[in-house]
Chimera marker file (.cmm) of the C-alpha trace (Angstrom):
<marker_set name="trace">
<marker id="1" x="-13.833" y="-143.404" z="117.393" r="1" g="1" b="0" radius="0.5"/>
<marker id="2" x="-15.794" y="-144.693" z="114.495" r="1" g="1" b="0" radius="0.5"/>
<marker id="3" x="-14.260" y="-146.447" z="111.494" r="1" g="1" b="0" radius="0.5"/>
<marker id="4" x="-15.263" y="-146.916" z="108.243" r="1" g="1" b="0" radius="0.5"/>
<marker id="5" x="-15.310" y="-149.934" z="106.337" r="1" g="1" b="0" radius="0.5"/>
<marker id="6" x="-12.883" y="-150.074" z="103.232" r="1" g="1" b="0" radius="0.5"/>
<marker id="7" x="-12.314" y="-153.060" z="100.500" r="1" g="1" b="0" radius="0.5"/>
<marker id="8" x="-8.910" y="-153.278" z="99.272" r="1" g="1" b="0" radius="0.5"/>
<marker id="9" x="-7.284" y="-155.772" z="96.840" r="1" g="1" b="0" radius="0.5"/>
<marker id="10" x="-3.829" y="-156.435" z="97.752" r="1" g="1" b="0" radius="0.5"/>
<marker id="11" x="-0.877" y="-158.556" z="96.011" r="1" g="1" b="0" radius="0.5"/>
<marker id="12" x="-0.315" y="-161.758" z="97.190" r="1" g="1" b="0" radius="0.5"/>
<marker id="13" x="2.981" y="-161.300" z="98.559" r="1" g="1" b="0" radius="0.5"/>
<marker id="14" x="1.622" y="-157.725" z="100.094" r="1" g="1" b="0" radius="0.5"/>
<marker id="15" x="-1.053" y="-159.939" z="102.289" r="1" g="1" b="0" radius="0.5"/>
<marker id="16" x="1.574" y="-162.623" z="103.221" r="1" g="1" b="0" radius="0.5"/>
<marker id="17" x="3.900" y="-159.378" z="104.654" r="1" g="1" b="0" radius="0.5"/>
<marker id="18" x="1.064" y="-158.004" z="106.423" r="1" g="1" b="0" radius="0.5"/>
<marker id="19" x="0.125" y="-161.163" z="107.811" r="1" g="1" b="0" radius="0.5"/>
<marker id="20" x="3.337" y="-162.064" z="109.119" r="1" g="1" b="0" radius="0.5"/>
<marker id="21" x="3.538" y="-158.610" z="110.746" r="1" g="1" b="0" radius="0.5"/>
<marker id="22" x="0.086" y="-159.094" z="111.955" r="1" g="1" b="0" radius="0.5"/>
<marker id="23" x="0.831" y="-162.095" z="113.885" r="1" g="1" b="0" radius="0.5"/>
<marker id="24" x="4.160" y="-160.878" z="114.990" r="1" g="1" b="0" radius="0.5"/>
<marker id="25" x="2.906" y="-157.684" z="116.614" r="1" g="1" b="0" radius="0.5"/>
<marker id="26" x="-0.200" y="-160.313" z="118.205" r="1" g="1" b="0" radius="0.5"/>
<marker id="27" x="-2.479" y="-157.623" z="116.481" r="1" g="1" b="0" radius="0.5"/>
<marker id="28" x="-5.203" y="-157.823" z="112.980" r="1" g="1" b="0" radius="0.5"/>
<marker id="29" x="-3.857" y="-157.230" z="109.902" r="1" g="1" b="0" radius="0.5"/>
<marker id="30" x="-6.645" y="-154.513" z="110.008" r="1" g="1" b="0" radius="0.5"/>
<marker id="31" x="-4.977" y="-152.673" z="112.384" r="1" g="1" b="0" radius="0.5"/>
<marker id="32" x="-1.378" y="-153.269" z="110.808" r="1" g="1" b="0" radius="0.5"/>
<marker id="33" x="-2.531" y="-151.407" z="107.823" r="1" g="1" b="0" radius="0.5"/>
<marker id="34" x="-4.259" y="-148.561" z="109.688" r="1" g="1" b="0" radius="0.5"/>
<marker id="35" x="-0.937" y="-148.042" z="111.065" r="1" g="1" b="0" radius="0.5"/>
<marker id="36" x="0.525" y="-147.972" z="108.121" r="1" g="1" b="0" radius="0.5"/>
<marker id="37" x="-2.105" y="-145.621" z="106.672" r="1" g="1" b="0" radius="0.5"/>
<marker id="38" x="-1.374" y="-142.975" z="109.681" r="1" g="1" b="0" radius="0.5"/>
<marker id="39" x="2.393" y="-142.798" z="108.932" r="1" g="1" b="0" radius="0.5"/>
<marker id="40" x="2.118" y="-142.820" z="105.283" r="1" g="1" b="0" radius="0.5"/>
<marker id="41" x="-0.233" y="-139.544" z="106.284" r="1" g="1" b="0" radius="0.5"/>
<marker id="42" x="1.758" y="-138.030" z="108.734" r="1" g="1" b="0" radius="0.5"/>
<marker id="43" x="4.643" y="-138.353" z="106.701" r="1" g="1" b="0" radius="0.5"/>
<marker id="44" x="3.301" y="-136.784" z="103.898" r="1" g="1" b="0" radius="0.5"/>
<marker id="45" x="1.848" y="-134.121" z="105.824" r="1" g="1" b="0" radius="0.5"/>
<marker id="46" x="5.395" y="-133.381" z="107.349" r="1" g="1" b="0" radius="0.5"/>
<marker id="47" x="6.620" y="-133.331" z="103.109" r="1" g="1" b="0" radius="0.5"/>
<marker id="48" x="4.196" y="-130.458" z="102.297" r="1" g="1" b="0" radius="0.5"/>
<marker id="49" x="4.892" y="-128.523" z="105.352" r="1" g="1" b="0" radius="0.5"/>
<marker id="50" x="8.846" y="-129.083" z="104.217" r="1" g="1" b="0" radius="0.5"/>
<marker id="51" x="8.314" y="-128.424" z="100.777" r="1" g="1" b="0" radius="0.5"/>
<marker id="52" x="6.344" y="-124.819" z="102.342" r="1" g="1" b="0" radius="0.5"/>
<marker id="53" x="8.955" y="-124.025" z="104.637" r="1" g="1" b="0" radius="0.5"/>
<marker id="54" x="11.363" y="-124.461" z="101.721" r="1" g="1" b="0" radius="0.5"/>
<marker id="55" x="9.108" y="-122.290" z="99.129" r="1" g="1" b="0" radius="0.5"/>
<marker id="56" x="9.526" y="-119.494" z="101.752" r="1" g="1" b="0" radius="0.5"/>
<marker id="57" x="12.986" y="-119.798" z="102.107" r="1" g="1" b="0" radius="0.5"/>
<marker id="58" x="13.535" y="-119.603" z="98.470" r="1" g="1" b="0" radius="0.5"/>
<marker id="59" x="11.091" y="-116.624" z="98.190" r="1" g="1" b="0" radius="0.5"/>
<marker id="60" x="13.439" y="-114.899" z="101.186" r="1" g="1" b="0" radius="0.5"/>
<marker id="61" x="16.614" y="-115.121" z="99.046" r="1" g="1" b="0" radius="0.5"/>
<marker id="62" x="14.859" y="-113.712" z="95.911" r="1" g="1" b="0" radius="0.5"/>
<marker id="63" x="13.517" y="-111.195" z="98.182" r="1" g="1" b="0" radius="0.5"/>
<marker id="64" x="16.995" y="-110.699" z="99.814" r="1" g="1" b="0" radius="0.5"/>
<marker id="65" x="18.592" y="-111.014" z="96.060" r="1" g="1" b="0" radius="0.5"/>
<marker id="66" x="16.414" y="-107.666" z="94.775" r="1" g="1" b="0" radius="0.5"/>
<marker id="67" x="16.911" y="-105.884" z="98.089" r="1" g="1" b="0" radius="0.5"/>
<marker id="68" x="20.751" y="-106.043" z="97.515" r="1" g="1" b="0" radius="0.5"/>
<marker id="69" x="20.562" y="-105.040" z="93.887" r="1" g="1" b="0" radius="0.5"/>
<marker id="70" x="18.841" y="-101.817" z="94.673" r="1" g="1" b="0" radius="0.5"/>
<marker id="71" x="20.295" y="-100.907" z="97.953" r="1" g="1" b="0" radius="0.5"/>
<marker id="72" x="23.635" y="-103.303" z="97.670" r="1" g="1" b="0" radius="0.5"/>
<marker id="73" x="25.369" y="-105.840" z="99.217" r="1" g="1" b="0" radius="0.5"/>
<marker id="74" x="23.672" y="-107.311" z="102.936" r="1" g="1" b="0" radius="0.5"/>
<marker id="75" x="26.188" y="-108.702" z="105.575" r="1" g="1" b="0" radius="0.5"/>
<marker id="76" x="25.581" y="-111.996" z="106.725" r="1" g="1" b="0" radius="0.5"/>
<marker id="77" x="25.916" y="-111.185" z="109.922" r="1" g="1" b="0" radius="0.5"/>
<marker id="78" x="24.321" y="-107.938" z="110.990" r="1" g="1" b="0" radius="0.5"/>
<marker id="79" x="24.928" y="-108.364" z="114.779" r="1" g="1" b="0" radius="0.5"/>
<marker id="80" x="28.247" y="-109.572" z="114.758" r="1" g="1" b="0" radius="0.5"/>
<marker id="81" x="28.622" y="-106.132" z="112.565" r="1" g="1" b="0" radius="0.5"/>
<marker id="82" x="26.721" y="-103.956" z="115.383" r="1" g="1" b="0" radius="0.5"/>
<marker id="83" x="28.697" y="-105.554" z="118.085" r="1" g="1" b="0" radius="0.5"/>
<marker id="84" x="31.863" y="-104.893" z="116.605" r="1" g="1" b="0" radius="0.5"/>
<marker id="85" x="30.478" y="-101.218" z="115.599" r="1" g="1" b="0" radius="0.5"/>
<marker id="86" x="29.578" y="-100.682" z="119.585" r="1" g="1" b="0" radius="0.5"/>
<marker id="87" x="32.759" y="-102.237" z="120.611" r="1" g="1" b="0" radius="0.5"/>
<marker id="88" x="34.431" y="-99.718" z="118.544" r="1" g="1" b="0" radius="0.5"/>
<marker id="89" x="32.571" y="-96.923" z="119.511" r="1" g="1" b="0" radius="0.5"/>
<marker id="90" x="33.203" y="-97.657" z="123.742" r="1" g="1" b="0" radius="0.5"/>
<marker id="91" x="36.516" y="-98.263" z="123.096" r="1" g="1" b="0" radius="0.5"/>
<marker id="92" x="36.944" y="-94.569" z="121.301" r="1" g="1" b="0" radius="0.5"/>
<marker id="93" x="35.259" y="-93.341" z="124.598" r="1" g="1" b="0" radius="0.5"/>
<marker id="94" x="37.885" y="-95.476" z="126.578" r="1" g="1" b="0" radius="0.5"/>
<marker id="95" x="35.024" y="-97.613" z="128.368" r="1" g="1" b="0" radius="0.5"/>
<marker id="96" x="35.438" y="-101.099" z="128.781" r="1" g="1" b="0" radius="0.5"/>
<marker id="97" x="33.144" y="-103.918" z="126.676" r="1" g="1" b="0" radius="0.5"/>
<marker id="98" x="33.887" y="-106.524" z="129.381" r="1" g="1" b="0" radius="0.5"/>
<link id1="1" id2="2" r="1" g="1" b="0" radius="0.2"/>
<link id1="2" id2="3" r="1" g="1" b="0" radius="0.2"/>
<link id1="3" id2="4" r="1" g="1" b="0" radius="0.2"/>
<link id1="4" id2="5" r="1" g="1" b="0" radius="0.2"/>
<link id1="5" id2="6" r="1" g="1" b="0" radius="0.2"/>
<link id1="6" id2="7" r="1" g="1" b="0" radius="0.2"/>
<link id1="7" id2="8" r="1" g="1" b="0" radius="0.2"/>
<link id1="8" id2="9" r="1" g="1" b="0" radius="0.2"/>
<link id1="9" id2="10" r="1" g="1" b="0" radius="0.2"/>
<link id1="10" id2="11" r="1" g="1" b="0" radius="0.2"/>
<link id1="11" id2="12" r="1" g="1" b="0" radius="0.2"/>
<link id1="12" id2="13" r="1" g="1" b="0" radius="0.2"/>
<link id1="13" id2="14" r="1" g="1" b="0" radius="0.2"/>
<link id1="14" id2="15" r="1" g="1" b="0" radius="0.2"/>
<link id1="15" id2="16" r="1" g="1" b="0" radius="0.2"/>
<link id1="16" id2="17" r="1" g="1" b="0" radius="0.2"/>
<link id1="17" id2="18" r="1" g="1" b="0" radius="0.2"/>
<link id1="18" id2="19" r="1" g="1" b="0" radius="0.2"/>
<link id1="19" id2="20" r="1" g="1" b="0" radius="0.2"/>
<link id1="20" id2="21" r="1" g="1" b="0" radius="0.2"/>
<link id1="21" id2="22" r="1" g="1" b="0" radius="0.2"/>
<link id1="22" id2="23" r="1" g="1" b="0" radius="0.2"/>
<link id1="23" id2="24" r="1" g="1" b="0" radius="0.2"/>
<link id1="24" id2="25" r="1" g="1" b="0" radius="0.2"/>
<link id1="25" id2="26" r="1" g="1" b="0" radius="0.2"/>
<link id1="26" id2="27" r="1" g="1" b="0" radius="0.2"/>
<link id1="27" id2="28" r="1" g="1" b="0" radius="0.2"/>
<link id1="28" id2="29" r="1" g="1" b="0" radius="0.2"/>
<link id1="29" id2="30" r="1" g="1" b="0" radius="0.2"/>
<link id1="30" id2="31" r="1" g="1" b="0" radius="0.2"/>
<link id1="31" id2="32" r="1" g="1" b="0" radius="0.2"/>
<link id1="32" id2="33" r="1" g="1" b="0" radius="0.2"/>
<link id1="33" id2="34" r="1" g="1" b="0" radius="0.2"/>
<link id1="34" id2="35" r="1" g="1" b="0" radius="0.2"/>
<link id1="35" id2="36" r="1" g="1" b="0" radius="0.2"/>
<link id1="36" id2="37" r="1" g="1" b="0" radius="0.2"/>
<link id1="37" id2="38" r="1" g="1" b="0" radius="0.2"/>
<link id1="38" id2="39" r="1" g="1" b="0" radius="0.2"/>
<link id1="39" id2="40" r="1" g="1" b="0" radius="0.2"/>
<link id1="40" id2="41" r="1" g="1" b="0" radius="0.2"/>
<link id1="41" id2="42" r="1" g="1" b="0" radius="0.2"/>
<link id1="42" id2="43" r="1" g="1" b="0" radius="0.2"/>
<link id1="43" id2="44" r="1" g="1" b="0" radius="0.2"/>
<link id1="44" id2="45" r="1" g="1" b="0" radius="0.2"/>
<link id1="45" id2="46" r="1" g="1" b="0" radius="0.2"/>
<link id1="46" id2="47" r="1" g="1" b="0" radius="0.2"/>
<link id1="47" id2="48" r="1" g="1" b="0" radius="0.2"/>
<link id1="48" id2="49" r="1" g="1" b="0" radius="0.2"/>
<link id1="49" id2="50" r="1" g="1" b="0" radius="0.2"/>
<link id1="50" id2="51" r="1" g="1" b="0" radius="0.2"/>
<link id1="51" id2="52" r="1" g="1" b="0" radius="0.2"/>
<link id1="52" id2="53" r="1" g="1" b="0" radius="0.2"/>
<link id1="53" id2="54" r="1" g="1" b="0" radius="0.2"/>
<link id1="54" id2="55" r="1" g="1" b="0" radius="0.2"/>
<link id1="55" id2="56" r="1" g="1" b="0" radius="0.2"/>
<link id1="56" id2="57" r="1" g="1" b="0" radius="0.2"/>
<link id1="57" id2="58" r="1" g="1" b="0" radius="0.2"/>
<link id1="58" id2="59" r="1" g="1" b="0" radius="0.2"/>
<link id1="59" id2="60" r="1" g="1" b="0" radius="0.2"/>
<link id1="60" id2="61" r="1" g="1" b="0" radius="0.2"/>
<link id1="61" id2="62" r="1" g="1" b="0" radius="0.2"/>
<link id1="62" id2="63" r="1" g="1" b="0" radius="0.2"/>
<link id1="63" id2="64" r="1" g="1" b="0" radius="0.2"/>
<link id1="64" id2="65" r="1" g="1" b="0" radius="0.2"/>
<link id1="65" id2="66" r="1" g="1" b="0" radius="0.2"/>
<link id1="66" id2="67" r="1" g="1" b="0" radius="0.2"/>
<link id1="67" id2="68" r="1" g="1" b="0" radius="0.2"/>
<link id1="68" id2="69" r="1" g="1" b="0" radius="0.2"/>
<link id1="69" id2="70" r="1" g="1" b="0" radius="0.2"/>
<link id1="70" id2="71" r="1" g="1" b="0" radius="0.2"/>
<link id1="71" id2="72" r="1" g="1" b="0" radius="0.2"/>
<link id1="72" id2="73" r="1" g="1" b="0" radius="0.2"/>
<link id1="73" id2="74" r="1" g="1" b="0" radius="0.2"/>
<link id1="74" id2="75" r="1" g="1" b="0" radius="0.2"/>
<link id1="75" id2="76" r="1" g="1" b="0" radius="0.2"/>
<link id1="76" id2="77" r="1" g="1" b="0" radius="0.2"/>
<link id1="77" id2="78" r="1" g="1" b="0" radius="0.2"/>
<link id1="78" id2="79" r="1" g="1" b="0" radius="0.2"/>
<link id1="79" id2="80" r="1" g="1" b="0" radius="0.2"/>
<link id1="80" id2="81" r="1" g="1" b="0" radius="0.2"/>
<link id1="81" id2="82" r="1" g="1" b="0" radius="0.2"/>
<link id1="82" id2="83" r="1" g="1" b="0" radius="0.2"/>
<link id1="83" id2="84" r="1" g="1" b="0" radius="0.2"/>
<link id1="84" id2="85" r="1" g="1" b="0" radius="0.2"/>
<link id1="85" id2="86" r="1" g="1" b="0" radius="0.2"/>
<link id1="86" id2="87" r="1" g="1" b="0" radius="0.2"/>
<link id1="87" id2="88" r="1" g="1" b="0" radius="0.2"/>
<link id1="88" id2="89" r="1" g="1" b="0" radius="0.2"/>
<link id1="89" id2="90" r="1" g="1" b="0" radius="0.2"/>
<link id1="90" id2="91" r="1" g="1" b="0" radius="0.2"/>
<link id1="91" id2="92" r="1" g="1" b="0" radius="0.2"/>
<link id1="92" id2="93" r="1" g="1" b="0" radius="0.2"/>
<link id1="93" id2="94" r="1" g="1" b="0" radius="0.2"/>
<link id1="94" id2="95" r="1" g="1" b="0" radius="0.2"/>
<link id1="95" id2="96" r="1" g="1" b="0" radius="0.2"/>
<link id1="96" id2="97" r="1" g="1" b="0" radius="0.2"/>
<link id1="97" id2="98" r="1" g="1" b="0" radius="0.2"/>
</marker_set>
């Protein structure tokens, strides 16, 4: 994999951390902050894909919101309500739902 040369200016105190880690880790402070770099990116990757997953969310309750003002209220929990519905029904016929 090829690499590309970058200059960065770092704080004083910023160099000494990285150092320290650096020689803790037996590894070059290059390679300390390229580490660094790829979770700072991953992890903001993983932010947008959250901050996605929760813009669809939202847009499913405002979808869910206008769908219940025209055609009313939604139960939460729609197979609970057809189970109980078909457990209803069998027992009416006098079959079992065991």
């Amino acid at each position: 994999m090829s690499k590309y040369r970058a200059q960065i200016l770092l704080e004083p105190e910023q160099h000494q951390a990285l150092s320290e880690i650096a020689e803790q880790r037996q590894q070059s402070l290059s390679h300390v902050v390229r580490e660094i770099v790829e979770d700072y990116l991953v992890e903001h990757d993983l932010d947008e894909q959250l901050q996605q997953e929760i813009q669809a969310v939202k847009a499913l309750a405002d979808l869910r919101r206008k769908i219940q003002k025209r055609r009313g209220l939604i139960t939460d929990d729609l197979l609970a309500e057809a189970r109980q519905e078909r457990s209803a029904e069998l027992d009416q016929r006098g079959e079992s739902t065991a």
